[in-house]
C-alpha positions in Angstrom: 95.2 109.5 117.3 92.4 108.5 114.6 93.3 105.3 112.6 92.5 106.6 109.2 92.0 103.5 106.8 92.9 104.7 103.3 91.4 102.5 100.0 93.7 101.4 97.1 91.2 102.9 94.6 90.8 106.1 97.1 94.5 106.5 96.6 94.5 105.9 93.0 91.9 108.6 92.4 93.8 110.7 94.4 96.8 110.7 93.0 95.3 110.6 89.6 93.6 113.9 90.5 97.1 115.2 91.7 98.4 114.7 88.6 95.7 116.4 86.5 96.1 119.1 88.9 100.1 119.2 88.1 98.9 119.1 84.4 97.9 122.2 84.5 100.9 123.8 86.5 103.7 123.6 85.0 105.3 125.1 88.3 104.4 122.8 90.4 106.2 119.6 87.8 109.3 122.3 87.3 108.9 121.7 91.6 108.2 118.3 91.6 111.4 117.6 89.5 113.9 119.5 91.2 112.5 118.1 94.2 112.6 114.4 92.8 115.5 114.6 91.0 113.1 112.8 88.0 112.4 114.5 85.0 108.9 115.1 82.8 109.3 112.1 81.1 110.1 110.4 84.1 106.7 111.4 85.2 105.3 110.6 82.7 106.6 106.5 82.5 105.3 106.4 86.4 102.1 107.5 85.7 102.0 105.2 83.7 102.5 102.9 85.8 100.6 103.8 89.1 102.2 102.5 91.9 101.5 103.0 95.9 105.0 104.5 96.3 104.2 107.1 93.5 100.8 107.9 94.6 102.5 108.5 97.8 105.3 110.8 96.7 102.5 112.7 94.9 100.7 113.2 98.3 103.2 114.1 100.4 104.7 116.7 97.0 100.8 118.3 97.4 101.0 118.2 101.2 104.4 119.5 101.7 103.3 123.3 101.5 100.1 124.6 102.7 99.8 126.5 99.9 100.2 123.6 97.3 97.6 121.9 99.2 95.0 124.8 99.6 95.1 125.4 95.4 94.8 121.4 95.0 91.9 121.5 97.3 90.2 124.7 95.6 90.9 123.0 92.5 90.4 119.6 92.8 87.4 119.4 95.3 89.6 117.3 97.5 89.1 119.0 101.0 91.7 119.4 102.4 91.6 117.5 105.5 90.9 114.6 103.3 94.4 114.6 101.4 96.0 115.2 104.4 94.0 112.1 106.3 95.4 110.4 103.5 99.4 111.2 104.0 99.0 110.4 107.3 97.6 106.5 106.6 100.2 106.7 104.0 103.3 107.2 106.6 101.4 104.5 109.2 101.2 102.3 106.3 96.9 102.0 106.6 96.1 100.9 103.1 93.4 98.8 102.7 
């Protein structure tokens, strides 16, 4: 397997993206919360705060359904392959 070395700024702007993305679908934070257990304003104090453990969450949330990560992708100009690179440094704890 490919060691995939992910940057803390890659990550930020990641996840910074992902949240923009959510922004603007409020079915994917209704999702995110039940999933979570955390609440809007929850969200909203951690993104505040950007932390590797919330950028993370936010990754695997996107990557957890193939659909949630094809309409990032479209959306975002992430590819694909890229976000999901990055869950998988993520999980083997490659941050750089």
């Amino acid at each position: 397997m490919r060691r995939v070395m992910i940057s803390r700024s890659s990550l930020d702007a990641l996840a910074e993206s992902i949240l923009g993305h959510l922004a603007g679908c409020p079915d994917l934070v209704e999702a995110l919360c039940t999933e979570t257990g955390l609440d809007p304003a929850d969200l909203r104090a951690l993104a505040a705060t950007p932390s590797t453990d919330f950028a993370s969450a936010l990754v695997d949330f996107i990557c957890a359904s193939d659909d949630r990560l094809a309409a990032f992708a479209a959306a975002s100009g992430w590819p694909e392959a890229t976000v999901a690179h990055t869950r998988e440094a993520l999980a083997a704890g490659i941050l750089r």
